[in-house]
Steps between C-alpha positions, in 0.01 A plus 500: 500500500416131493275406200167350569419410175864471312321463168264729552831735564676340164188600291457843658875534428468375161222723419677797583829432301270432188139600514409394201523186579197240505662306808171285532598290160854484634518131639727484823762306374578738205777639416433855645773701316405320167114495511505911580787607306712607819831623400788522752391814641127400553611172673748722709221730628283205553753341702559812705111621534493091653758605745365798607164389561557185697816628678734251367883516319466294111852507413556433145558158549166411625327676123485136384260392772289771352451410190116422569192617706522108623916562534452860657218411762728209615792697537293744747360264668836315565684820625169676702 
């Protein structure tokens, strides 16, 4: 699947792994892990809901360019 929208996919994502989470006060160059609390396991299934829905590998090296919606969209975008 090739994202249309890759934040649109990040925030859908993101809602999912914690939806509890007021993502609409969440600026897009937060730190996403920080500003909702993720712990290792929530980033991990973030990371892999990301790669299911668009289709594409995130090794573990590539978390870092994650770190943000801003970060995360980019990173789609880059490998779509």
């Amino acid at each position: 699947m090739k994202p249309t929208d890759p934040l649109a996919v990040v925030r859908a994502t993101l809602h999912e792994v914690a939806p509890e989470a007021d993502l609409d006060r969440l600026a897009p160059t937060t730190d996403i892990r920080e500003a909702l609390e993720l712990d290792s396991l929530d980033f991990l299934r973030f990371v892999e809901l990301l790669s299911e829905r668009t289709g594409r590998r995130i090794d573990e090296d590539d978390y870092p360019r994650l770190a943000t919606m801003a970060e995360a969209g980019a990173f789609l975008t880059a490998v779509a």
